[in-house]
PALORO-319360 format. One record per residue (C-alpha): residue number from 0; residue in one letter; x, y, z. Coordinates in pm, 1 decimal, decimal comma. Layout:
PALORO-319360
pos; code; xx; yy; zz
NUM; a; X; Y; Z
...
END
This chain:
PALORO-319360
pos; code; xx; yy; zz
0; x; 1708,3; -5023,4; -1782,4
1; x; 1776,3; -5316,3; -1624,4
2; x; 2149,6; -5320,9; -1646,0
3; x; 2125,5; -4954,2; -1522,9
4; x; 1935,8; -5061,2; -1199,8
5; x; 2193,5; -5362,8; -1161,5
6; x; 2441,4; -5091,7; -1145,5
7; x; 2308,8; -4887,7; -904,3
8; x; 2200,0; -5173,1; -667,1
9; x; 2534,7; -5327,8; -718,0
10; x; 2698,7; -4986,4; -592,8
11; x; 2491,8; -4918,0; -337,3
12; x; 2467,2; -5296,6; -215,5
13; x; 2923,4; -5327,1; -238,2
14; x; 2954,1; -5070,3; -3,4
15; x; 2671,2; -5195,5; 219,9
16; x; 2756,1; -5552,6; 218,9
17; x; 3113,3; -5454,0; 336,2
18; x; 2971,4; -5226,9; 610,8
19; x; 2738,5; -5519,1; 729,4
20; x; 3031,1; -5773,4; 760,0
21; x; 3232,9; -5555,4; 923,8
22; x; 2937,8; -5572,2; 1191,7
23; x; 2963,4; -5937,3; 1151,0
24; x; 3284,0; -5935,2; 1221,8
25; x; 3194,1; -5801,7; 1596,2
26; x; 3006,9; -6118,5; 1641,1
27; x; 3263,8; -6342,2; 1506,4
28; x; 3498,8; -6156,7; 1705,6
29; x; 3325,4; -6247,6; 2030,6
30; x; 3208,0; -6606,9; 1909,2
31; x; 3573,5; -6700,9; 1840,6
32; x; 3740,5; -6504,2; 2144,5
33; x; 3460,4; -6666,9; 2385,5
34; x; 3478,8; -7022,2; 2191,4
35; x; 3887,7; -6998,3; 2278,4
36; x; 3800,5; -6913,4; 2635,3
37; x; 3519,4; -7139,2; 2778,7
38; x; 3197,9; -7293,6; 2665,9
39; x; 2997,4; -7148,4; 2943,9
40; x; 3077,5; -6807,3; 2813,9
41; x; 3041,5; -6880,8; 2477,8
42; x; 2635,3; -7003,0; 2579,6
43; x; 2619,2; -6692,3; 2760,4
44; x; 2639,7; -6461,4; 2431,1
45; x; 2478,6; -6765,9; 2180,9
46; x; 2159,4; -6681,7; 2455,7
47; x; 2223,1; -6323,4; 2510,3
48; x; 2339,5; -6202,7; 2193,4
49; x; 2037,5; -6347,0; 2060,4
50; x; 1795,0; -6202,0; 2304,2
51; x; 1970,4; -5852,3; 2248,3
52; x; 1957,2; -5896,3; 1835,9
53; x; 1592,6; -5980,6; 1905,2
54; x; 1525,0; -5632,0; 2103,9
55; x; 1704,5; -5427,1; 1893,7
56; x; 1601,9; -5549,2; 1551,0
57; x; 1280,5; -5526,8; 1623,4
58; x; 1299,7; -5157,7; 1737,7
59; x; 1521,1; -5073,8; 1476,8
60; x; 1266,9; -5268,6; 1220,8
61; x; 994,7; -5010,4; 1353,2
62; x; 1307,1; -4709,7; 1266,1
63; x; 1348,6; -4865,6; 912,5
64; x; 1023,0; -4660,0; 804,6
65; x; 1260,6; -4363,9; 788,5
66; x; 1364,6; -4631,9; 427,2
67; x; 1051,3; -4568,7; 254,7
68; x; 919,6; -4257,3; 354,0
69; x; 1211,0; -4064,3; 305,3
70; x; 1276,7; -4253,9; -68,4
71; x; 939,3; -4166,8; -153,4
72; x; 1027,0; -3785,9; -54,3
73; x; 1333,0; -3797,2; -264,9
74; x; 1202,1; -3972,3; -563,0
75; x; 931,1; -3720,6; -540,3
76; x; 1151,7; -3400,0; -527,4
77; x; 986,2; -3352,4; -170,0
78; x; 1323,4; -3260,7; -21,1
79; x; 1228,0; -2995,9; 194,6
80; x; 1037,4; -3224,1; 446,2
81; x; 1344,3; -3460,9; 475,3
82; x; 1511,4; -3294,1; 742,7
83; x; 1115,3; -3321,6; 946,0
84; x; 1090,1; -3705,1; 851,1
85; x; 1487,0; -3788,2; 1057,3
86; x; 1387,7; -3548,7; 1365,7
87; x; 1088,3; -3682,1; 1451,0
88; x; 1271,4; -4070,1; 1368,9
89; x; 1509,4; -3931,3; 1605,4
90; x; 1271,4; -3879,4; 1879,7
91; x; 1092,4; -4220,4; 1757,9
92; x; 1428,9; -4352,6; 1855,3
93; x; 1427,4; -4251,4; 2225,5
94; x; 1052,9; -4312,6; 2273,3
95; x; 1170,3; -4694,4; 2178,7
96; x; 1457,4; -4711,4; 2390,8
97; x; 1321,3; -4703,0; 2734,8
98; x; 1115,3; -5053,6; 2677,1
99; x; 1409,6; -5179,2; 2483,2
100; x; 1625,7; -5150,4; 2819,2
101; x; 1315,9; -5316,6; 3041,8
102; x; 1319,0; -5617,0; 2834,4
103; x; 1725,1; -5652,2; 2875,1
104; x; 1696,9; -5573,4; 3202,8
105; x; 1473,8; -5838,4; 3289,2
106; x; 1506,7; -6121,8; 3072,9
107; x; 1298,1; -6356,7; 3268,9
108; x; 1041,1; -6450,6; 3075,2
109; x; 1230,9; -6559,7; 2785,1
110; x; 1494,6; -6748,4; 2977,8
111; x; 1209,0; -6936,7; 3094,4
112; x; 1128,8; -7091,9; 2803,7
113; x; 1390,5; -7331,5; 2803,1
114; x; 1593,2; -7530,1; 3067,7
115; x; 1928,2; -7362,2; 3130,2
116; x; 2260,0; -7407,6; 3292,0
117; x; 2237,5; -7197,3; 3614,5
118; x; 2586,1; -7107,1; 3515,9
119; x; 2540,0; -6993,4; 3209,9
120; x; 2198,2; -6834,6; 3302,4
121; x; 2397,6; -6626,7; 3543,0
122; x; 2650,3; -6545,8; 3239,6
123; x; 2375,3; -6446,4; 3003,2
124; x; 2191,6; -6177,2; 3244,5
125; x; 2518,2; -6001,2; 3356,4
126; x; 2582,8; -5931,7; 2983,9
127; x; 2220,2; -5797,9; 2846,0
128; x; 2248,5; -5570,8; 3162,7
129; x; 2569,7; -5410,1; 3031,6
130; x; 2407,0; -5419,7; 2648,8
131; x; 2078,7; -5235,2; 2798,6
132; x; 2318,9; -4988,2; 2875,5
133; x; 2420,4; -4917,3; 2493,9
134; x; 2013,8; -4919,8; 2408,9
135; x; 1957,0; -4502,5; 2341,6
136; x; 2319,8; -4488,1; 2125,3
137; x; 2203,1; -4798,7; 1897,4
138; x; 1838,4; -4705,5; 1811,6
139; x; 1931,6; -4331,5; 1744,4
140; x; 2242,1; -4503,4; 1508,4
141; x; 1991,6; -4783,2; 1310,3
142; x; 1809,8; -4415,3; 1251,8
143; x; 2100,5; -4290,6; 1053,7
144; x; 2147,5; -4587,8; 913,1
145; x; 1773,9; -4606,9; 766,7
146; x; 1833,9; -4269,5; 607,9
147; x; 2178,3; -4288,0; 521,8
148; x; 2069,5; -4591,6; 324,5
149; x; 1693,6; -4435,7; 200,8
150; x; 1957,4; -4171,4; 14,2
151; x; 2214,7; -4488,5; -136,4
152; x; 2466,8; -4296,7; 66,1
153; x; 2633,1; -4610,5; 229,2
154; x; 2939,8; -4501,2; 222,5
155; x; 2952,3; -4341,6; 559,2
156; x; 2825,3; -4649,2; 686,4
157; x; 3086,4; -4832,0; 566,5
158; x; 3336,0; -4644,5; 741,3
159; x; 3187,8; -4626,0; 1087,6
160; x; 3152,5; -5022,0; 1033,2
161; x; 3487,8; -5071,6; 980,3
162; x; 3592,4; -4823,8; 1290,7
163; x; 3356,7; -5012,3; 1494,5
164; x; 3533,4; -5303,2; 1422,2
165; x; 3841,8; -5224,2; 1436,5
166; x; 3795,7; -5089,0; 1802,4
167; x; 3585,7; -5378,0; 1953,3
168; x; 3838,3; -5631,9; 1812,3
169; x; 4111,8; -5397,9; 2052,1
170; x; 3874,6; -5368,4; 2316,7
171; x; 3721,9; -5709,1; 2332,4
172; x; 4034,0; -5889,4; 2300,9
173; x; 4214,3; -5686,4; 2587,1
174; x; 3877,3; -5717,9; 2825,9
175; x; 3812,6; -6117,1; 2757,4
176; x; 4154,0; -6255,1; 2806,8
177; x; 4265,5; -6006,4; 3085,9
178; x; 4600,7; -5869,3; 2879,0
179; x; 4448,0; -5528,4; 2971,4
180; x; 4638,2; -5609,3; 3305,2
181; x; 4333,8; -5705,3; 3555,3
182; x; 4130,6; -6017,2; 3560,1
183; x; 4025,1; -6137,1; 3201,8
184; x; 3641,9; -6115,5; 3218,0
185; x; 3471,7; -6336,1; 2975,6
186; x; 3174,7; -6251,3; 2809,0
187; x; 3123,9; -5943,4; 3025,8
188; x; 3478,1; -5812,7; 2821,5
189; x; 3214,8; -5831,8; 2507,5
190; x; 2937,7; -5653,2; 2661,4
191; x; 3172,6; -5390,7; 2786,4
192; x; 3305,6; -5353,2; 2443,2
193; x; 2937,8; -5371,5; 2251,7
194; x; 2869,5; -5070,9; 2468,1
195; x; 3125,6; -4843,7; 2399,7
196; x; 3157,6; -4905,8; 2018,8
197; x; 2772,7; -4770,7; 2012,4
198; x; 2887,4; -4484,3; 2170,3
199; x; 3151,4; -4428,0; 1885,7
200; x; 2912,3; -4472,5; 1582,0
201; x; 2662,0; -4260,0; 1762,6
202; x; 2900,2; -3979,6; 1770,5
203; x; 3067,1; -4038,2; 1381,2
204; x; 2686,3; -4030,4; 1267,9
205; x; 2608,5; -3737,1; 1440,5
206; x; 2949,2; -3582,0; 1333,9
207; x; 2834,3; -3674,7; 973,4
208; x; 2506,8; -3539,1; 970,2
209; x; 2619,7; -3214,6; 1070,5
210; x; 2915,4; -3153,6; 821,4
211; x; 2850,3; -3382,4; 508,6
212; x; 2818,7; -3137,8; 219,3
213; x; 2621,7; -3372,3; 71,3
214; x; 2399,2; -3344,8; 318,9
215; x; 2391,7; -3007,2; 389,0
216; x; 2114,7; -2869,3; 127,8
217; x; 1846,9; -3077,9; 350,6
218; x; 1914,5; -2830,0; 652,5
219; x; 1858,8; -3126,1; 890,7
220; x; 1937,2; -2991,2; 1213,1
221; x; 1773,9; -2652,6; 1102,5
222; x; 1416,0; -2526,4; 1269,0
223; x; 1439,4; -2855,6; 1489,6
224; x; 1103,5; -3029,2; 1548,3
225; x; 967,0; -3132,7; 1940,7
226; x; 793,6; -3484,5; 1910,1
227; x; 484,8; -3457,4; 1714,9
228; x; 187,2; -3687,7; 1721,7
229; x; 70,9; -3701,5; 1335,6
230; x; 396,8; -3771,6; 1195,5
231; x; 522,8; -4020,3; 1513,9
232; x; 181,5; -4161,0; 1429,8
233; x; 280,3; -4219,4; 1049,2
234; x; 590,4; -4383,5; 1137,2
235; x; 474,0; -4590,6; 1361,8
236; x; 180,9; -4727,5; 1146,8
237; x; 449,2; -4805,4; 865,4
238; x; 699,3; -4930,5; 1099,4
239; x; 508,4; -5118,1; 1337,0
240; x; 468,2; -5473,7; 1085,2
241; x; 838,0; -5404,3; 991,8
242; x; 966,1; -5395,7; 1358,1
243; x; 765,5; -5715,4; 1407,6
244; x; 820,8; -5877,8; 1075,1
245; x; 1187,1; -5861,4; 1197,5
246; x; 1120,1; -5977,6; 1543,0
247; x; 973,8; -6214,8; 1395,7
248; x; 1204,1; -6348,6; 1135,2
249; x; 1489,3; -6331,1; 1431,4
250; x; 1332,8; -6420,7; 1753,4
251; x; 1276,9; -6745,6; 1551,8
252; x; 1627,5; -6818,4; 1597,4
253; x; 1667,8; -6667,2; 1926,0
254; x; 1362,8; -6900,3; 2065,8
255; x; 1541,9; -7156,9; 1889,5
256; x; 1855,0; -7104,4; 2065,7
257; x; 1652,0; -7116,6; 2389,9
258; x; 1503,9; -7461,3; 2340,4
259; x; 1835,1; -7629,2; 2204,2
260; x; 1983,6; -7474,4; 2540,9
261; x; 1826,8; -7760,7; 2697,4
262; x; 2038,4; -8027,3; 2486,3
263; x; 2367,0; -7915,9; 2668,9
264; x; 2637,6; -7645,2; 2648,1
265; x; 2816,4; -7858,2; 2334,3
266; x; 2495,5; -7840,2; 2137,5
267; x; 2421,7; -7440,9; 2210,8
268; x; 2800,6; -7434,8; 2082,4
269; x; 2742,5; -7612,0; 1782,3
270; x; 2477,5; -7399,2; 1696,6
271; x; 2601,9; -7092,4; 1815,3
272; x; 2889,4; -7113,8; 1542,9
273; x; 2637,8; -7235,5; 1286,5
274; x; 2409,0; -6968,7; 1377,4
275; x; 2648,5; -6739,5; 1349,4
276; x; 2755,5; -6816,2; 971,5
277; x; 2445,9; -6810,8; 847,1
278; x; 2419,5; -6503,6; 983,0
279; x; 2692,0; -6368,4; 792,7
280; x; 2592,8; -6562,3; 490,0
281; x; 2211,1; -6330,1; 530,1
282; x; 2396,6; -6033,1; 487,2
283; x; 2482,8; -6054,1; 107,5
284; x; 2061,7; -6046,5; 25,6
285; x; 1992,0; -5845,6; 280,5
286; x; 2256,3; -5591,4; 167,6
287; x; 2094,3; -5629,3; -204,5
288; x; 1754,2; -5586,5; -51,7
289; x; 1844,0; -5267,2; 87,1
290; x; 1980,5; -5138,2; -197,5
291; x; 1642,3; -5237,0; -400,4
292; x; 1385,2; -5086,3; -177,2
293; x; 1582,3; -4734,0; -202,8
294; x; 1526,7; -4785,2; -568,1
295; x; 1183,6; -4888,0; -538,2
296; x; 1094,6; -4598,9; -321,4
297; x; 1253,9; -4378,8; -509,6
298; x; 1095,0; -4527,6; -817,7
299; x; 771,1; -4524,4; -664,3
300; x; 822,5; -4154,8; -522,1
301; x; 861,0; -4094,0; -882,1
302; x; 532,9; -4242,2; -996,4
303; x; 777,7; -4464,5; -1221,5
304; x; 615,7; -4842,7; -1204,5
305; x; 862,2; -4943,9; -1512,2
306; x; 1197,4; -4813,7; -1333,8
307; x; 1055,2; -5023,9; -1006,7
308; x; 983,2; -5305,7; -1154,5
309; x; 1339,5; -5338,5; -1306,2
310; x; 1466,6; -5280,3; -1015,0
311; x; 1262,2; -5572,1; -840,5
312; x; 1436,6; -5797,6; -1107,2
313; x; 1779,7; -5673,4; -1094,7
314; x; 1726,9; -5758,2; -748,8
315; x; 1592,6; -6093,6; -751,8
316; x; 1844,0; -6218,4; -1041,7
317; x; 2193,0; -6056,4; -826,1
318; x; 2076,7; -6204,8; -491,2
319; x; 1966,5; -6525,7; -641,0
320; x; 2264,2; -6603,8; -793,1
321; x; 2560,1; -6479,1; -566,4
322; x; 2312,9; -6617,2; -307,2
323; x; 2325,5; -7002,2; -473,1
324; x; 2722,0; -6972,7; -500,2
325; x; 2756,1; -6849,6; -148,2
326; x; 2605,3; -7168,3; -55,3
327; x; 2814,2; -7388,6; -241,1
328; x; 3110,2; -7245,3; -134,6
329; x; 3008,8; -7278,2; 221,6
330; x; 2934,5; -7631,4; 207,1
331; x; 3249,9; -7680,1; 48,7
332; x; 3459,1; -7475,3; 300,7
333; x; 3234,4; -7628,6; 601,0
334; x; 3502,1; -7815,7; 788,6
335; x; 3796,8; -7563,8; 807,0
336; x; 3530,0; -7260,9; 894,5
337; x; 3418,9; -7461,8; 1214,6
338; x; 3812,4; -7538,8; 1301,8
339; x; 3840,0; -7201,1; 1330,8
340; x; 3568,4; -7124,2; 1545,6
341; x; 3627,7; -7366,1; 1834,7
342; x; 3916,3; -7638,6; 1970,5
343; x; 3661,9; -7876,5; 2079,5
344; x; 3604,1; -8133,5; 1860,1
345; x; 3247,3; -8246,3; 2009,7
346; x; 3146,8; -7867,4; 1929,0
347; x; 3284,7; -7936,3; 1590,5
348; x; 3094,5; -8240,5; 1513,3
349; x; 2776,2; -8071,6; 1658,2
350; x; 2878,1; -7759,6; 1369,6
351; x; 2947,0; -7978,3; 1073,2
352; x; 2631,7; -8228,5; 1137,6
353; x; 2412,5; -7829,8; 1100,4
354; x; 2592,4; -7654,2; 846,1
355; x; 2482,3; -7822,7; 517,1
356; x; 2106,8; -7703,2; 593,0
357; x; 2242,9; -7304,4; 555,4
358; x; 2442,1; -7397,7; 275,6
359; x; 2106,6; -7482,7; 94,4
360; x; 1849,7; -7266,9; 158,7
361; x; 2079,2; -6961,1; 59,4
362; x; 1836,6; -6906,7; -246,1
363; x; 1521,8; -6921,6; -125,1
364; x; 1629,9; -6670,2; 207,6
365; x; 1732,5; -6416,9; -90,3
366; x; 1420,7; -6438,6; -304,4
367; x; 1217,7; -6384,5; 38,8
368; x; 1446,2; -6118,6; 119,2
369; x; 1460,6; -5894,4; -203,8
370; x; 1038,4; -5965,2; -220,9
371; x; 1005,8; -5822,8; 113,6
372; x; 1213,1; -5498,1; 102,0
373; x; 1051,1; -5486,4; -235,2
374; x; 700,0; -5479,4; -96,2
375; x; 833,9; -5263,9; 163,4
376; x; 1014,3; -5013,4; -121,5
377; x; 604,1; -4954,7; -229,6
378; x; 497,6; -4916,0; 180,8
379; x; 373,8; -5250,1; 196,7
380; x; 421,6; -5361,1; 550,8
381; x; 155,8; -5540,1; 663,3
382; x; 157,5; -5851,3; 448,1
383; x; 527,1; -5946,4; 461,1
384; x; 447,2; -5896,0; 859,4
385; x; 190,8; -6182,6; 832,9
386; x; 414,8; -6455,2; 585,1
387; x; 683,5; -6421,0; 807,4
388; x; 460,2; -6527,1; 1143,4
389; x; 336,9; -6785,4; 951,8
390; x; 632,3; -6936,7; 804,1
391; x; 904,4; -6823,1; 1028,1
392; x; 709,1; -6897,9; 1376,3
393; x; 425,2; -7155,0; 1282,8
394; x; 662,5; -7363,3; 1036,4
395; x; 1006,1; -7307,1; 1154,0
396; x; 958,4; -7291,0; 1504,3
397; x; 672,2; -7471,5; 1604,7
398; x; 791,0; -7727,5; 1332,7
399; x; 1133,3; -7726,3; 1412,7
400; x; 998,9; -7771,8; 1791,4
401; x; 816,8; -8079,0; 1711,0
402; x; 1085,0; -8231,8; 1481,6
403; x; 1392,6; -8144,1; 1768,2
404; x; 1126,6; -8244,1; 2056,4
405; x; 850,2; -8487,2; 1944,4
406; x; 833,0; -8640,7; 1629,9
407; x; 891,4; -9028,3; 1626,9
408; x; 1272,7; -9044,7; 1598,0
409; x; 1353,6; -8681,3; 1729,9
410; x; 1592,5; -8514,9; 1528,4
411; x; 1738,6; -8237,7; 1822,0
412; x; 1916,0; -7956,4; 1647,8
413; x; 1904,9; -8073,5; 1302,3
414; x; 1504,6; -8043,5; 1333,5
415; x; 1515,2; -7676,0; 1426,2
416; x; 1745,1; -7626,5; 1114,0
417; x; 1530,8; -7865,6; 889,3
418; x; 1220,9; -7646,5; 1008,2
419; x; 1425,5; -7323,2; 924,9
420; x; 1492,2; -7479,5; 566,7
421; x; 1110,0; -7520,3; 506,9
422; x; 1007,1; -7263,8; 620,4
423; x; 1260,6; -7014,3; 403,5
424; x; 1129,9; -7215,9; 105,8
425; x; 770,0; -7141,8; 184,1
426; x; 839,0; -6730,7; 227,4
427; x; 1005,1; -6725,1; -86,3
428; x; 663,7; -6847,3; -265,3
429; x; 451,1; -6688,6; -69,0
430; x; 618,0; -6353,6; -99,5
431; x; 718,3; -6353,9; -429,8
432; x; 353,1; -6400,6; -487,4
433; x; 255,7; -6112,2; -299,0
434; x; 561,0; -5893,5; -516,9
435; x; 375,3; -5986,0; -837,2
436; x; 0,5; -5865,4; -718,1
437; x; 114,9; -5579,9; -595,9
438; x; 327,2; -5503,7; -933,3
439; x; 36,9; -5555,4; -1110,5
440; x; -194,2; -5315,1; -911,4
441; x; 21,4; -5025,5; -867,3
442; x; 79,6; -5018,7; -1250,6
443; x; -374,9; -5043,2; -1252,7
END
């Protein structure tokens, strides 16, 4: 059994971890287009884009309770109330949207927490007003994408990725540089671009849903549902520690961002470009962690605690090792990676001196990864919620603040990253931990 649920993670996760670096690619796109173009711009989006990643993760984190509840449904033959469970995710969707847009909109209060270039301030709220714009088309895709993936249909994800891709790379490059004839606009090209590739994957999900034979027995458009209060009410109950457990785990870096802001537009660089790869680097567990809480809902759906429980390990023993070689091969690939990020060789230094402290703590972010969407596979929400606060914000920021800020011999950057290190090690315990209990008392 456990080769058979290595399988079917493994083809569920291949697909998924192709989609998700496609996305990637977006951001590498703009981080190497802006990095080319001027360091003022490429602060902008290191600030912005991680304010707007922020937002929308943790909206989309609320979506993700489509995962569960719909694997449950499936694993439990419950198909008839599918179609019920996406509507009323759909509406979720919209409902979200609106505060999503305030907080882009008005960024203030999180630009204050950190001393930044007035230049580069100005930079960074011209393009989260263009992103706000893109708000309704994302949520209502991360919906699709939730159920698409509660299903281990990634497929259609993986092409819409790839289309997305393909046309921001066009559009971004023409908008940035100005070779689309008028004046090159910067990061405002990228926020241009961000918005209308939502609009595409909004309308090739939409296009899906509707004619996908495989979908097609689930009726999902049929006898279509206003917003209700008992089921938005269920979602929002499982959703709500997700959404935060994920604003959590990445407003840790955005707030982190902010405060090395103050250290100078080299040293947001820097960190921008390691930032960046280890965001990449996240989505090989995180693709694997998908793929194992579909299996573990649909296990669980099933009432079948052996099936889930192989699938936890299949999990744990694919991320953890790919996971350890990924890291080896980025520390040994560190210096031409950051040559092809940026020309400037002080932004290069800033890079290389950060790097080695993603290249280690690959295994540990996979074991916390797989435990989580484990935990969340068996609709536990709550408690990963409350060992990512602890370890992401109290140990990785607040530590990483006092090792950048105020320790004896203050460390800058590398503190925030040594924090980060700690703090990935001490969610890996903590939540692996919490996987075993809960094993153990679903099986009671």
């Amino acid at each position: 059994m456990l080769a058979q649920q290595s399988r079917l993670i493994l083809a569920h996760a291949t697909p998924m971890l192709l989609a998700q670096l496609s996305s990637m690619g977006m951001m590498v796109i703009d981080t190497a287009l802006l990095g080319h173009y001027g360091t003022d711009d490429l602060a902008a989006v290191a600030i912005g884009g991680g304010i707007y990643i922020s937002v929308v993760f943790a909206l989309a984190g609320i979506l993700q309770a489509v995962a569960p509840t719909v694997a449950h449904l499936r694993g439990a033959g419950r198909d008839r109330e599918i179609a019920a469970v996406l509507q009323q995710a759909l509406w979720l969707a919209l409902l979200l949207a609106g505060p999503g847009m305030l907080l882009l909109l008005h960024p203030a209060p999180l630009l204050a927490l950190s001393r930044i270039d007035p230049l580069v301030e100005s930079k960074t709220r011209a393009y989260l007003a263009l992103l706000a714009l893109g708000m309704p088309t994302i949520l209502l895709y991360r919906t699709f994408h939730a159920f698409c993936n509660a299903l281990g249909q990634p497929r259609p994800l993986l092409l819409i990725s790839l289309g997305n891709t393909l046309l921001h790379g066009l559009l971004a490059s023409l908008l940035v540089t100005g070779a689309w004839g008028g004046e090159a606009l910067g990061v405002l090209g990228c926020g241009i671009s961000n918005v209308t590739v939502s609009c595409f994957s909004l309308l090739a999900a939409t296009a899906h849903l509707r004619r996908s034979p495989v979908l097609r027995p689930y009726r999902l458009f049929a006898a279509w549902q206003l917003p209700r209060c008992k089921p938005l009410g269920q979602l929002l109950r499982l959703g709500l520690p997700m959404g935060f457990s994920h604003f959590v785990e990445i407003s840790s870096f955005t707030l982190m961002a902010l405060f090395v802001a103050q250290l100078g537009a080299t040293t947001v660089a820097g960190h921008r470009i390691v930032a960046n790869l280890a965001a990449i680097c996240y989505m090989l567990p995180l693709a694997l962690g998908i793929a194992t809480l579909s299996q573990v809902g649909q296990a669980a759906g099933a009432r079948d605690w052996p099936r889930a429980e192989h699938s936890i390990s299949a999990g744990l023993l694919l991320a953890g090792g790919l996971s350890a070689l990924l890291g080896l091969l980025l520390w040994l690939s560190a210096a031409p990676l950051t040559a092809a990020y940026t020309d400037d060789p002080a932004v290069q230094v800033v890079a290389l001196g950060l790097l080695g402290y993603v290249a280690f703590y690959q295994l540990f972010d996979a074991v916390q990864t797989i435990a989580a969407h484990a935990l969340r596979g068996y609709r536990i929400t709550l408690a990963p919620m409350l060992v990512h606060i602890a370890c992401f914000w109290g140990v990785g920021l607040l530590g990483g603040w006092w090792l950048a800020f105020k320790a004896a011999q203050p460390m800058g950057a590398s503190g925030f990253w040594l924090a980060s290190l700690l703090s990935l090690v001490l969610a890996a315990v903590l939540l692996a931990a919490l996987l075993k209990r809960a094993m153990r008392a679903v099986r009671q």
